[in-house]
C-alpha positions as CSV (number, residue, x, y, z in Angstrom):
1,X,-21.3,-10.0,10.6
2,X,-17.4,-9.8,10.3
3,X,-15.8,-6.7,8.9
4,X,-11.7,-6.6,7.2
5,X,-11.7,-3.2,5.5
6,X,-8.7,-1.0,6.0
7,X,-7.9,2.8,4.7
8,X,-4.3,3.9,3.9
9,X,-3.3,7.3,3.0
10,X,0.7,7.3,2.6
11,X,3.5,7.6,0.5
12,X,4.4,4.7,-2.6
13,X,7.8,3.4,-1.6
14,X,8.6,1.9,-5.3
15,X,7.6,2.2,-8.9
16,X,4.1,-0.2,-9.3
17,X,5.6,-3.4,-10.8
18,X,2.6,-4.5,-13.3
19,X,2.7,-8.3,-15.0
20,X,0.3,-10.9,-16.1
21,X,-0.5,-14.1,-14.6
22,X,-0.9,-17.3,-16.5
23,X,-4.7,-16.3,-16.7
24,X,-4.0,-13.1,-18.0
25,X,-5.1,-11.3,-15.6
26,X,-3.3,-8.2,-14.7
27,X,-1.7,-7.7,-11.3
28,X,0.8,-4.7,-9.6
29,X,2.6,-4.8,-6.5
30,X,4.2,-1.5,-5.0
31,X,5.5,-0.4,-1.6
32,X,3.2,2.0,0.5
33,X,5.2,4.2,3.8
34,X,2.4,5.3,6.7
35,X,3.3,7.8,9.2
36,X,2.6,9.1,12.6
37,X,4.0,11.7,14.8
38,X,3.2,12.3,18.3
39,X,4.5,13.4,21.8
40,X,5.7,11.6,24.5
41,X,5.2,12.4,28.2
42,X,8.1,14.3,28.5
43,X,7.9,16.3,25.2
44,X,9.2,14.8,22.7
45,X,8.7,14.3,19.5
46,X,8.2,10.9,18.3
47,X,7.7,9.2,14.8
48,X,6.9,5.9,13.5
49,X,7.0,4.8,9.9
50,X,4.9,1.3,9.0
51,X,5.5,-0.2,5.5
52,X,2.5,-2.2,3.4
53,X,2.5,-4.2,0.8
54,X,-0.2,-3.5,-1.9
55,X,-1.6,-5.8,-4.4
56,X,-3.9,-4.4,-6.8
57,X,-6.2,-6.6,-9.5
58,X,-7.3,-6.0,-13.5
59,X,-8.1,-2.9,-14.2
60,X,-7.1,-1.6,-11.1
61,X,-3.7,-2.3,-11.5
62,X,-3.8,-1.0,-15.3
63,X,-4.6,2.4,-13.9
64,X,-2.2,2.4,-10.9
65,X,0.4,1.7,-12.8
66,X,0.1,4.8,-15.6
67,X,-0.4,7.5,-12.4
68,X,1.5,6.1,-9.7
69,X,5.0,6.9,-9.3
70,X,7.8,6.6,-6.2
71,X,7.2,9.3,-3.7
72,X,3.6,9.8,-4.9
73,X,0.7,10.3,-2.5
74,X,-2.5,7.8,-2.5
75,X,-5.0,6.9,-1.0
76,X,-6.0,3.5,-1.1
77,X,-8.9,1.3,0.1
78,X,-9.2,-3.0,0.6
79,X,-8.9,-5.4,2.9
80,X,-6.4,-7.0,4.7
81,X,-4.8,-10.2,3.7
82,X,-2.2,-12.2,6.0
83,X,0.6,-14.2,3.5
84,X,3.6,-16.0,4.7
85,X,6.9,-17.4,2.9
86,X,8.8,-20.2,4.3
């Protein structure tokens, strides 16, 4: 049995953007900042900021959009999905 679940607790980077597909489902897209701190052998102190791109589906994305805000906290839970642009 494979496994793709990841856990992200950071910071939104933008607004949630919601819109409708042709379907008419609803989708939002907004910007998510992770952080960690630590100290290197000689002392010190060392930060590295990772950016995500979140995706959120029907519902979901309803609700994200009326209590998320830039600069806001959350927590959020999925899976990992590789995309590429050429």
């Amino acid at each position: 049995m494979d496994l793709n679940k990841v856990m992200l607790i950071g910071r939104l980077t933008r607004d949630p953007e919601l819109r409708n597909i042709p379907s008419g489902q609803s989708v939002t897209s907004f910007g998510l900042a992770t952080n960690r701190a630590w100290k290197s052998a000689d002392g010190q102190k060392q930060e590295k900021v990772e950016f995500h791109n979140i995706v959120l589906w029907s519902k979901l994305a309803e609700i994200a959009c009326q209590y998320l805000r830039k600069g806001r906290r959350a927590y959020i839970e999925g899976r990992l999905q590789t995309r590429e642009w050429t």
